[in-house]
PDB file of N, CA, C and O in Angstrom:
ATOM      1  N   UNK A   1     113.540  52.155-162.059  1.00  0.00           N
ATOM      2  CA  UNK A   1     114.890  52.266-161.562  1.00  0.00           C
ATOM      3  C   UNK A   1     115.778  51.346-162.410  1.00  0.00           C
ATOM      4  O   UNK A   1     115.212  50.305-162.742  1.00  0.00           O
ATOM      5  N   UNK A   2     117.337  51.527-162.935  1.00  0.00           N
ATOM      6  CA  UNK A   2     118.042  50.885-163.495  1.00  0.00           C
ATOM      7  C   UNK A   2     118.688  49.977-162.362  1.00  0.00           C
ATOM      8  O   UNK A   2     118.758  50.407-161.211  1.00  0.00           O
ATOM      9  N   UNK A   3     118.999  49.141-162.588  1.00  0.00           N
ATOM     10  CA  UNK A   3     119.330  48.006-162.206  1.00  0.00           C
ATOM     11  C   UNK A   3     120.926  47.261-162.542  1.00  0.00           C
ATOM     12  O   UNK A   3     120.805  46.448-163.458  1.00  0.00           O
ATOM     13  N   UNK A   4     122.137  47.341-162.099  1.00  0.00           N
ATOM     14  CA  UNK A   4     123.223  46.176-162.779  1.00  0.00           C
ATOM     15  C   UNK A   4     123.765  45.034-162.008  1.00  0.00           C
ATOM     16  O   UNK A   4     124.306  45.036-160.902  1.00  0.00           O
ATOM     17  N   UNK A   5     123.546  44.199-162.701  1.00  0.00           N
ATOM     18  CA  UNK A   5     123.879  42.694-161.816  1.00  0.00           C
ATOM     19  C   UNK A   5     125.444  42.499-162.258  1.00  0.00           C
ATOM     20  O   UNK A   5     125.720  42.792-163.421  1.00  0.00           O
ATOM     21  N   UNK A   6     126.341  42.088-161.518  1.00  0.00           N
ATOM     22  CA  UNK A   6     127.228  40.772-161.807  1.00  0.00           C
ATOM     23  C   UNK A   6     127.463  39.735-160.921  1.00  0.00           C
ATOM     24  O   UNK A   6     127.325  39.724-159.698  1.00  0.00           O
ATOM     25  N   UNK A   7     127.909  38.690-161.828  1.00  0.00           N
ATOM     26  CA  UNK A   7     127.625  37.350-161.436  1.00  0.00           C
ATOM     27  C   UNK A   7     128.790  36.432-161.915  1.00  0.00           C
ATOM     28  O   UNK A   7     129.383  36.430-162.993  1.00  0.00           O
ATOM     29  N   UNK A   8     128.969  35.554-160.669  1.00  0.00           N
ATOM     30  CA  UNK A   8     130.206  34.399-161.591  1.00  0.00           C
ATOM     31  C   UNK A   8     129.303  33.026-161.267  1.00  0.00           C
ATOM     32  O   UNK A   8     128.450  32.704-160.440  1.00  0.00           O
ATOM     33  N   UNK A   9     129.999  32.397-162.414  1.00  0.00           N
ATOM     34  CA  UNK A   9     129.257  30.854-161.862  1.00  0.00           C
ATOM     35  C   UNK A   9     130.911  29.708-161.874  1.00  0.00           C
ATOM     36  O   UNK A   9     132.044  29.607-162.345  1.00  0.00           O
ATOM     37  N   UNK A  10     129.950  29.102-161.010  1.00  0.00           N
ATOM     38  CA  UNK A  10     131.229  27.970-160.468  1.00  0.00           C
ATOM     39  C   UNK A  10     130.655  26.161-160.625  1.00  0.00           C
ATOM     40  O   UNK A  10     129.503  25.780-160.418  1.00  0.00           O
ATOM     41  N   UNK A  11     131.404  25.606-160.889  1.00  0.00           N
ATOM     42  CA  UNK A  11     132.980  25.619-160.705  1.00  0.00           C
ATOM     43  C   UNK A  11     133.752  26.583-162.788  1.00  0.00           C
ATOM     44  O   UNK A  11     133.447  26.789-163.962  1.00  0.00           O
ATOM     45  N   UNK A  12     134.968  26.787-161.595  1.00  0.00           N
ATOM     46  CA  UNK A  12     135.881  27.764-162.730  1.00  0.00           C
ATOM     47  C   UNK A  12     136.094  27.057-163.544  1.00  0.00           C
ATOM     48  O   UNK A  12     135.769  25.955-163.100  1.00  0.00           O
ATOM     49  N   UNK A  13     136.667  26.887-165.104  1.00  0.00           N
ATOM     50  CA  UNK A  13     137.393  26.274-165.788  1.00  0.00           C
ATOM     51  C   UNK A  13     138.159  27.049-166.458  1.00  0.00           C
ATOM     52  O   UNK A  13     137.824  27.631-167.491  1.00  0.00           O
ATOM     53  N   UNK A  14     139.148  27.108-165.965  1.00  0.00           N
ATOM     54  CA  UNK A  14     140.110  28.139-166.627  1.00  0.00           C
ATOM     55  C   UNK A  14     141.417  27.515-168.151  1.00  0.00           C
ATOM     56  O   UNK A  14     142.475  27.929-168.626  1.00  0.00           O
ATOM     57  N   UNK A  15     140.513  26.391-168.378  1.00  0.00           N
ATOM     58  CA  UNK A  15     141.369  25.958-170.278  1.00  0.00           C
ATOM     59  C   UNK A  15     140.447  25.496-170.877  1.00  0.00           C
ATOM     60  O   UNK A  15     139.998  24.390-170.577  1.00  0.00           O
ATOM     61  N   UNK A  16     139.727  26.558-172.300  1.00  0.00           N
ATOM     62  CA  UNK A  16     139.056  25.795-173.255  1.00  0.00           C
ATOM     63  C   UNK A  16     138.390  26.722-173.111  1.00  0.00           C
ATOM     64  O   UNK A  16     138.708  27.638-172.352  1.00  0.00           O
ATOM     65  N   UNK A  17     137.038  26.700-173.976  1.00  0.00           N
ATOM     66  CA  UNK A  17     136.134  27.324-173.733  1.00  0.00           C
ATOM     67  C   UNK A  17     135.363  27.346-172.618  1.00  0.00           C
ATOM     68  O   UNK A  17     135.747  26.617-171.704  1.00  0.00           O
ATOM     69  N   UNK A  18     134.448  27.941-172.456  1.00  0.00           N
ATOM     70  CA  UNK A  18     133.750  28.329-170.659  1.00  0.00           C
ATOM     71  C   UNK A  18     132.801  27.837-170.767  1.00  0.00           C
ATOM     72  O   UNK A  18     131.952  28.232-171.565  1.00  0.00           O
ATOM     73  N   UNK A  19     132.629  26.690-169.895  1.00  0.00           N
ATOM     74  CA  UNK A  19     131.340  25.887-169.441  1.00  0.00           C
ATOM     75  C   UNK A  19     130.325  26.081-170.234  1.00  0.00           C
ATOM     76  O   UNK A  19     130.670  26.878-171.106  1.00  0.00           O
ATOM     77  N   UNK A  20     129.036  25.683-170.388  1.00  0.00           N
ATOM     78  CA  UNK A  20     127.698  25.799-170.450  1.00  0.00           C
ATOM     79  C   UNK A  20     127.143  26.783-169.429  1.00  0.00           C
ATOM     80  O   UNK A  20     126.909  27.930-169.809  1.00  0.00           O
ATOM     81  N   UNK A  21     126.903  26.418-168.109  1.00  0.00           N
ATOM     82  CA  UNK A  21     126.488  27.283-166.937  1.00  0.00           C
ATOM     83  C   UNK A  21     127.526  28.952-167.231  1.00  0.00           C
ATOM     84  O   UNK A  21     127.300  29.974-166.583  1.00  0.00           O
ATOM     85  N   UNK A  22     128.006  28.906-167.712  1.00  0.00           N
ATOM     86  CA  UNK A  22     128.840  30.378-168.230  1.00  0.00           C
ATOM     87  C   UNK A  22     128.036  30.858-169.408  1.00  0.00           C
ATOM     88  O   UNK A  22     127.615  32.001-169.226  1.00  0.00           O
ATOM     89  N   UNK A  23     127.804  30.492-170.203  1.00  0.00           N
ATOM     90  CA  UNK A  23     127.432  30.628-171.777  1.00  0.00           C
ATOM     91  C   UNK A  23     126.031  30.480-171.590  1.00  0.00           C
ATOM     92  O   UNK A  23     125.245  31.428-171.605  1.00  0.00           O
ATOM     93  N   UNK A  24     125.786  29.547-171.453  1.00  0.00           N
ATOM     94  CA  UNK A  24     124.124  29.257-171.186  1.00  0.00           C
ATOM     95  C   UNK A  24     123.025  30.948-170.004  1.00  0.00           C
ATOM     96  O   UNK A  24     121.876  31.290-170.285  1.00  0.00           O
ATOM     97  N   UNK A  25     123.733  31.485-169.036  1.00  0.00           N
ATOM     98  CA  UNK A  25     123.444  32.073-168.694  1.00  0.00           C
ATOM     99  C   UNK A  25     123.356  33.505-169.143  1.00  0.00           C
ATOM    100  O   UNK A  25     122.364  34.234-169.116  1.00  0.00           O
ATOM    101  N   UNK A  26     124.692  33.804-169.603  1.00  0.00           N
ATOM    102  CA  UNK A  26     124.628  35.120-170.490  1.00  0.00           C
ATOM    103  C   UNK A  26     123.751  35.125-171.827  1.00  0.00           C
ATOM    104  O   UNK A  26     123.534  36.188-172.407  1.00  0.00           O
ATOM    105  N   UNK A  27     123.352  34.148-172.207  1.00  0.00           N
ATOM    106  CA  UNK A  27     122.215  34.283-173.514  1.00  0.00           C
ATOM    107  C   UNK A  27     120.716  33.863-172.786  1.00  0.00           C
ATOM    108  O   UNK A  27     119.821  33.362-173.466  1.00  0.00           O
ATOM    109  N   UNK A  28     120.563  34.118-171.386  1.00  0.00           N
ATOM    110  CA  UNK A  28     119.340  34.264-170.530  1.00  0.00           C
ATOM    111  C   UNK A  28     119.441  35.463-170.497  1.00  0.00           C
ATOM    112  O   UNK A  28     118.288  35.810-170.751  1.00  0.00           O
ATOM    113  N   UNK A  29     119.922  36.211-170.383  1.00  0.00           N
ATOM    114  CA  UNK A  29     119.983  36.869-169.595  1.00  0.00           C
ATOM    115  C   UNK A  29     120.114  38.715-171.239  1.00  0.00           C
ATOM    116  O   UNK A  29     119.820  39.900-171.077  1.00  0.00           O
ATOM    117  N   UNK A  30     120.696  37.933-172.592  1.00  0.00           N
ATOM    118  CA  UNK A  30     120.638  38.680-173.324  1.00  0.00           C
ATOM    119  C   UNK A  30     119.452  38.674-174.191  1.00  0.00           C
ATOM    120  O   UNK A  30     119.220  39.553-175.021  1.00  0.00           O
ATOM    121  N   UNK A  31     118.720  37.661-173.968  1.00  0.00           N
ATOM    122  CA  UNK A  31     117.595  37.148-174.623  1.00  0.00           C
ATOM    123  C   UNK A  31     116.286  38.298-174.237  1.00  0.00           C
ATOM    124  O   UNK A  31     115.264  38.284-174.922  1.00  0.00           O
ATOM    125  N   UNK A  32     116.407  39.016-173.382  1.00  0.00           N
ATOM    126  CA  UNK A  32     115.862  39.663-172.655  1.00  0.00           C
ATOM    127  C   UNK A  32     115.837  41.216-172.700  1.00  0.00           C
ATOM    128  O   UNK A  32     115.251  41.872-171.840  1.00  0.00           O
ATOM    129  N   UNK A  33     116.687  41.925-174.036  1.00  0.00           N
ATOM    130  CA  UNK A  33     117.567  43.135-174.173  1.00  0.00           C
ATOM    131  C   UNK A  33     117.842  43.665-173.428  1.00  0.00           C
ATOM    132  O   UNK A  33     117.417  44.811-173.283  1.00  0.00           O
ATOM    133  N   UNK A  34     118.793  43.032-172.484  1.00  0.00           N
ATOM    134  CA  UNK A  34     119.578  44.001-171.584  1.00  0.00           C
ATOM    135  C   UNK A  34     121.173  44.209-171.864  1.00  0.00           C
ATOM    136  O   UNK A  34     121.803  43.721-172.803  1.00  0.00           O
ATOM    137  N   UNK A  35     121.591  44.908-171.002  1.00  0.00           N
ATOM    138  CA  UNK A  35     123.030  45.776-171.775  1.00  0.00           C
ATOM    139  C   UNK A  35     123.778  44.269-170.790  1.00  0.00           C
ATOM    140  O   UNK A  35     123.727  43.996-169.591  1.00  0.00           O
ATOM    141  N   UNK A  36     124.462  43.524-172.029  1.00  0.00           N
ATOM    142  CA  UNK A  36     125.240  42.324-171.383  1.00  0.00           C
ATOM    143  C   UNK A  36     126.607  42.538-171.544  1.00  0.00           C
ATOM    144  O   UNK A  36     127.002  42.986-172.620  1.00  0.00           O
ATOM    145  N   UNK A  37     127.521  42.249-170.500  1.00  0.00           N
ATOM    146  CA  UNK A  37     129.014  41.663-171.146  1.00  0.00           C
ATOM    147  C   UNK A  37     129.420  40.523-170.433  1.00  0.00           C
ATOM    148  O   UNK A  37     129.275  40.315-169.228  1.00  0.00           O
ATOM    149  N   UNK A  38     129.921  39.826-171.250  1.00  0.00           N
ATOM    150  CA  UNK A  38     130.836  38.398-171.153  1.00  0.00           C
ATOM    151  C   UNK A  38     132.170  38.340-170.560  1.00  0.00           C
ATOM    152  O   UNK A  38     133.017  38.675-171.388  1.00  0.00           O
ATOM    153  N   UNK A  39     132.684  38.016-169.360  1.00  0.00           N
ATOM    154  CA  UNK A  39     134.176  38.600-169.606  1.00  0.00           C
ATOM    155  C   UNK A  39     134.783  37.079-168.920  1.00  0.00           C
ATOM    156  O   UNK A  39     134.195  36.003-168.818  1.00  0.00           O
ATOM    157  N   UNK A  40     135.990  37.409-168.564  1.00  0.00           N
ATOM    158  CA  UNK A  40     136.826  35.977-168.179  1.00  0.00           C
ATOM    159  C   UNK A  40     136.722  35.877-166.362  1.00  0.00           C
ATOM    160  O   UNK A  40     136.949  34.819-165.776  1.00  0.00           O
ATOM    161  N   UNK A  41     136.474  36.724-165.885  1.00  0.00           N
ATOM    162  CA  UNK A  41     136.267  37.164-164.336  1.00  0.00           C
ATOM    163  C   UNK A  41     134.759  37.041-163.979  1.00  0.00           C
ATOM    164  O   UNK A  41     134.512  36.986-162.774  1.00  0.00           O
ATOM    165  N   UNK A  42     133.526  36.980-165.001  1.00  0.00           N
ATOM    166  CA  UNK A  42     132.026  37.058-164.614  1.00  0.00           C
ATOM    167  C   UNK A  42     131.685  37.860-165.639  1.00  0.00           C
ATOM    168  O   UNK A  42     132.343  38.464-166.486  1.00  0.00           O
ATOM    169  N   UNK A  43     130.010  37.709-165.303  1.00  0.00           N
ATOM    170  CA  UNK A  43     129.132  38.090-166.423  1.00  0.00           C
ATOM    171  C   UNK A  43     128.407  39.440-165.402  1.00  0.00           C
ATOM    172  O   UNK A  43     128.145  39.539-164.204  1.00  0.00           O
ATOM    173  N   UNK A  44     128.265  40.371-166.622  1.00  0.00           N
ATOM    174  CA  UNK A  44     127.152  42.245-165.688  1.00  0.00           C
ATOM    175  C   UNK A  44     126.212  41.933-167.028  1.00  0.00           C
ATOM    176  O   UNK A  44     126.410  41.478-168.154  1.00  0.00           O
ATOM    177  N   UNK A  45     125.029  42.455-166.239  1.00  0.00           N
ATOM    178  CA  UNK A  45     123.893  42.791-166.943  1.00  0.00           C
ATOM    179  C   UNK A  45     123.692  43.945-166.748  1.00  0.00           C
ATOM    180  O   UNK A  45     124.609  44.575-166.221  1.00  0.00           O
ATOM    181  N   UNK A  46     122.509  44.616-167.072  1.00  0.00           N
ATOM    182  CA  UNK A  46     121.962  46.089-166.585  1.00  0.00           C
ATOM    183  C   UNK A  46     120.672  46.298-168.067  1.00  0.00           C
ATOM    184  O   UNK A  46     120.545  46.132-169.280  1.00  0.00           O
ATOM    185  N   UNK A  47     119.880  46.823-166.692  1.00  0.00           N
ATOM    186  CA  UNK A  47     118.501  47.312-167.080  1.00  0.00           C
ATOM    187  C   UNK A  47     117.575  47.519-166.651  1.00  0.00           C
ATOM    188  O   UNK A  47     117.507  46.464-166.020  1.00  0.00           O
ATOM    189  N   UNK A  48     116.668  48.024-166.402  1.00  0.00           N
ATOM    190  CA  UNK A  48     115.067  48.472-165.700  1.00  0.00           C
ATOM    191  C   UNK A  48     115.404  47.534-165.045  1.00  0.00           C
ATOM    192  O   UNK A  48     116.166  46.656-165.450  1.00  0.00           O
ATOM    193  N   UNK A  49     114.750  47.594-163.639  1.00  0.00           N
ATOM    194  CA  UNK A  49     114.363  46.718-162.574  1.00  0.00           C
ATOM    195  C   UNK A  49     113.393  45.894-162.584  1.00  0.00           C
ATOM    196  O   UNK A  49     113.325  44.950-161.797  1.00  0.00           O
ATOM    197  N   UNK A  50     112.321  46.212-163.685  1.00  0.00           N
ATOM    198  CA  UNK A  50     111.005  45.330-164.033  1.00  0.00           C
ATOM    199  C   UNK A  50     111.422  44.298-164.730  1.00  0.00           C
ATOM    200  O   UNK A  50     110.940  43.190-164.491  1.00  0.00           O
ATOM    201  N   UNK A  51     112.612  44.504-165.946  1.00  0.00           N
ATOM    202  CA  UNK A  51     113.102  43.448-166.827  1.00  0.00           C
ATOM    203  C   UNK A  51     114.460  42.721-166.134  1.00  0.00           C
ATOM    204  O   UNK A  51     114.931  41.639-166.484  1.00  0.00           O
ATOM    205  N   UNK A  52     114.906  43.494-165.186  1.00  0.00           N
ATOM    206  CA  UNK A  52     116.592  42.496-165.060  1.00  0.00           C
ATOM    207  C   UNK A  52     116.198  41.454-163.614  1.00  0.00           C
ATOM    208  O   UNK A  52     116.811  40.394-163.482  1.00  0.00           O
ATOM    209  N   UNK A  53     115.275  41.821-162.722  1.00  0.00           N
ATOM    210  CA  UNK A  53     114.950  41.302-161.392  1.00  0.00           C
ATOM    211  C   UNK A  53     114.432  39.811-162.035  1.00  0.00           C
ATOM    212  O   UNK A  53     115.096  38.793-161.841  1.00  0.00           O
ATOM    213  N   UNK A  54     113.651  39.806-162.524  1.00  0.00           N
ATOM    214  CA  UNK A  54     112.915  38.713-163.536  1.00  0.00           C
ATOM    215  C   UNK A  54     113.667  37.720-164.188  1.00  0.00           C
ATOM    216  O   UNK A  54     113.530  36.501-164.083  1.00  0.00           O
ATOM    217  N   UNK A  55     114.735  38.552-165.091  1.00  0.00           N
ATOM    218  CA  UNK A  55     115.772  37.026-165.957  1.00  0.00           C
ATOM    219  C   UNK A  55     116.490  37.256-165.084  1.00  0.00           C
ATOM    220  O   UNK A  55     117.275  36.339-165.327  1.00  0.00           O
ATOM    221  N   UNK A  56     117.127  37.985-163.770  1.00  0.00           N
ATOM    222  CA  UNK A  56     117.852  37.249-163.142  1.00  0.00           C
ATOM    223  C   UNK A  56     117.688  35.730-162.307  1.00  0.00           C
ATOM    224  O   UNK A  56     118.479  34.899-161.859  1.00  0.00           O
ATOM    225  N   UNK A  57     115.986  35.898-162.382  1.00  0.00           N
ATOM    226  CA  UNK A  57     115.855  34.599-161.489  1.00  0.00           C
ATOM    227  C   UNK A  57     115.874  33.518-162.650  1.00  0.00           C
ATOM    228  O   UNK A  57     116.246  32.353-162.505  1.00  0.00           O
ATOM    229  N   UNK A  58     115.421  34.081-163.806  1.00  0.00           N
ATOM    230  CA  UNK A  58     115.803  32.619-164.775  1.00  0.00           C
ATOM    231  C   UNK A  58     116.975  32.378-164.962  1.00  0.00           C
ATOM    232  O   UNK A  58     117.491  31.274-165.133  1.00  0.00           O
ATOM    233  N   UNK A  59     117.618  33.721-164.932  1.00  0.00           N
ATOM    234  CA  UNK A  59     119.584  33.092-165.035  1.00  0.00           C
ATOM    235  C   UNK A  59     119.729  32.064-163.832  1.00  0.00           C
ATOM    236  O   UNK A  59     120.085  30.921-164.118  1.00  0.00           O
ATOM    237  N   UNK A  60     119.543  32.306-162.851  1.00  0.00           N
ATOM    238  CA  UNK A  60     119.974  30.963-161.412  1.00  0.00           C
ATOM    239  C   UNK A  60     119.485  29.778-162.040  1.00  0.00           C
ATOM    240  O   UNK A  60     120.316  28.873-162.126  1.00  0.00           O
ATOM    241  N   UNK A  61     118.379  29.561-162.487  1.00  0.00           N
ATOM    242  CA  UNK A  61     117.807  28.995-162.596  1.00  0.00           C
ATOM    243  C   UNK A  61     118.587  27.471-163.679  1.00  0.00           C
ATOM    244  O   UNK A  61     118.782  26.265-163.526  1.00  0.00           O
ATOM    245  N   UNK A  62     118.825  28.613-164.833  1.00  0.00           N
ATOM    246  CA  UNK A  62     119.422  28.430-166.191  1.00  0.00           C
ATOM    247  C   UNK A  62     120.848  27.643-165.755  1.00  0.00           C
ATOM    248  O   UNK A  62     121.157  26.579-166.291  1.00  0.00           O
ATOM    249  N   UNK A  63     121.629  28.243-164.791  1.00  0.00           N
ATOM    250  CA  UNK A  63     122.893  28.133-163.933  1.00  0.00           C
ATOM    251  C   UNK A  63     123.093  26.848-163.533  1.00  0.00           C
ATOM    252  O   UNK A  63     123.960  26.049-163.886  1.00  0.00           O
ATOM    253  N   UNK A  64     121.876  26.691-162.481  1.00  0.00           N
ATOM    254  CA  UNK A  64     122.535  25.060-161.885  1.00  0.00           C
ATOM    255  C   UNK A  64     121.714  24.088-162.898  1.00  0.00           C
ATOM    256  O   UNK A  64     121.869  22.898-162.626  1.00  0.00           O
ATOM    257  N   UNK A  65     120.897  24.347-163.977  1.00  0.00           N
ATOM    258  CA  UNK A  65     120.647  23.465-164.696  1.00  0.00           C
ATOM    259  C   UNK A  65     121.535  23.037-165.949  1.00  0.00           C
ATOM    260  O   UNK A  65     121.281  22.118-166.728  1.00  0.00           O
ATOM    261  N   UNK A  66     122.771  24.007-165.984  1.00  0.00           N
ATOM    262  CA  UNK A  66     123.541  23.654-166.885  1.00  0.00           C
ATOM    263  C   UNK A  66     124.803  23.027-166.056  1.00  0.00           C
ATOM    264  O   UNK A  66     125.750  22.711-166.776  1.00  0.00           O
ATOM    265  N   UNK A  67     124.928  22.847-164.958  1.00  0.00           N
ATOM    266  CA  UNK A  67     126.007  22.775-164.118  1.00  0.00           C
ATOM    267  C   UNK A  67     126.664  23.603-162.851  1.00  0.00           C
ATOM    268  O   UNK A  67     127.581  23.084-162.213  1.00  0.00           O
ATOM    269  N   UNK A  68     126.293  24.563-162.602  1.00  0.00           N
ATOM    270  CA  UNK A  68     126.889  25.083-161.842  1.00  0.00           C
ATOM    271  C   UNK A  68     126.601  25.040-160.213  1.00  0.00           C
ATOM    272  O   UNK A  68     125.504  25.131-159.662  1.00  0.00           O
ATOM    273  N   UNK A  69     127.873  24.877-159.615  1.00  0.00           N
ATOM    274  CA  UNK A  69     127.403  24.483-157.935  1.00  0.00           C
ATOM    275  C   UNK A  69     127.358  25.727-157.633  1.00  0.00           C
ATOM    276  O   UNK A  69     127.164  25.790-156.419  1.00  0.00           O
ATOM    277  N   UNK A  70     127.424  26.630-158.028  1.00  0.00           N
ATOM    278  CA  UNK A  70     127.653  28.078-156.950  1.00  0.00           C
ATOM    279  C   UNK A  70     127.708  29.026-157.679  1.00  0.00           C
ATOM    280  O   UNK A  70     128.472  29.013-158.644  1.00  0.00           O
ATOM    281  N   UNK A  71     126.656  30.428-157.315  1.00  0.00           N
ATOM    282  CA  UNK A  71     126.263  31.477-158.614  1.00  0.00           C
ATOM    283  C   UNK A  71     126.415  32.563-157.328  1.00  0.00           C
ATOM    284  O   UNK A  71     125.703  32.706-156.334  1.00  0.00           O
ATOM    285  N   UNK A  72     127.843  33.385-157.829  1.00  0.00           N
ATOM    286  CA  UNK A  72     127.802  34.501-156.756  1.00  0.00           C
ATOM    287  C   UNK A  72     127.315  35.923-157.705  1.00  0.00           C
ATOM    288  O   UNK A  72     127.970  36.408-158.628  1.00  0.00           O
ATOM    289  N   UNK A  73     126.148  36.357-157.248  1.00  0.00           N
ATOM    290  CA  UNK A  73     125.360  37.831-157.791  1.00  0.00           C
ATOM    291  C   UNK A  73     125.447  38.433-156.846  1.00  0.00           C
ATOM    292  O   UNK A  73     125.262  38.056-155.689  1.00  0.00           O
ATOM    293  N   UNK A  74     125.902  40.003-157.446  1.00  0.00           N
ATOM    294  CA  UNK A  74     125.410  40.875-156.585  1.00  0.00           C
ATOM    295  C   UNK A  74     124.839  42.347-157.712  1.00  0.00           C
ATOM    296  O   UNK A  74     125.057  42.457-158.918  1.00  0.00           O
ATOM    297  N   UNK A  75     124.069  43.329-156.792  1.00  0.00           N
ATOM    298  CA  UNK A  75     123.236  43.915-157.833  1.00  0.00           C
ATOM    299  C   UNK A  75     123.069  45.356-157.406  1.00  0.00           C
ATOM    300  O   UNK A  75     123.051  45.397-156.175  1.00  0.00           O
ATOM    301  N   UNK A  76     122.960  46.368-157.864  1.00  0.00           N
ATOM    302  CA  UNK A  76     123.275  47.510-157.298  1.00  0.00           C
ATOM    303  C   UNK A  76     122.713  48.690-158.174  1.00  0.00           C
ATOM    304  O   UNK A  76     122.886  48.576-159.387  1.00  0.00           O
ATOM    305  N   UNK A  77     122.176  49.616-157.792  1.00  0.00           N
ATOM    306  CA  UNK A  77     121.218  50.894-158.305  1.00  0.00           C
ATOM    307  C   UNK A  77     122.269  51.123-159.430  1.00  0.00           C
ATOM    308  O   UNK A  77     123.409  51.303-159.002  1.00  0.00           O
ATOM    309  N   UNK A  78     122.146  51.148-160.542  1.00  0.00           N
ATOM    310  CA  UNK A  78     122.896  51.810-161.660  1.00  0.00           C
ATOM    311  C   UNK A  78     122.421  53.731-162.085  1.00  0.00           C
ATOM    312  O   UNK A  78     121.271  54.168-162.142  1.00  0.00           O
ATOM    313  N   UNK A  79     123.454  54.370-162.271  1.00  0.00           N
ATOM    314  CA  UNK A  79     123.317  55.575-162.256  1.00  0.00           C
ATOM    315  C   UNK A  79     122.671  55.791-163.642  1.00  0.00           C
ATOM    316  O   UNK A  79     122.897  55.012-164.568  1.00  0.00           O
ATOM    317  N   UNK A  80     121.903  56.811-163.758  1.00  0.00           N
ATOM    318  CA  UNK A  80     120.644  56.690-164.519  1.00  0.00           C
ATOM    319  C   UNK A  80     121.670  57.744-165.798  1.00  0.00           C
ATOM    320  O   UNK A  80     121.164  58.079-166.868  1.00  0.00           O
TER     321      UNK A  80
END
C-alpha cells in the first residue's frame, strides 16, 4: 500500500534559514528514496508502507534530537 505523510516540526522560525529539526528530518526521511518535498508550511513524504512507516519513526526520532518540542504527522492511504 502507498503511504503519504506530512509533518511540521516546532518550534517555528520564521527568519533565516529553517532549524536543524526542519532540515535534519527531511534528509531522514530522503535518505530512504521516498518522493520528498520541503516547503515553508511542513515537510510530505510518500511511499510503500514497508519503507515510509519505518523512517517515519526515525524522522521523530531525528526531530527532537535536533531540537524540536513538537512534531505534528499525519498520514493517509495515497492513491495508487
Amino acid at each position: 500500500m502507498r503511504l503519504r505523510a506530512e509533518f511540521t516540526t516546532e518550534p517555528f522560525d520564521g527568519e533565516g534559514n529553517p532549524p536543524p529539526h526542519a532540515t535534519e528530518t527531511f534528509a531522514a526521511l530522503e535518505k530512504h528514496g521516498l518522493t520528498c518535498e520541503f516547503g515553508p508550511l511542513g515537510t510530505s513524504a510518500a511511499g510503500p508502507d514497508e519503507v515510509l512507516l519505518p523512517a517515519l519513526q526515525e524522522m521523530l526520532a531525528v526531530a527532537f534530537s535536533h531540537g524540536a518540542s513538537r512534531v505534528t504527522l499525519q498520514v493517509e492511504q495515497a492513491d495508487e
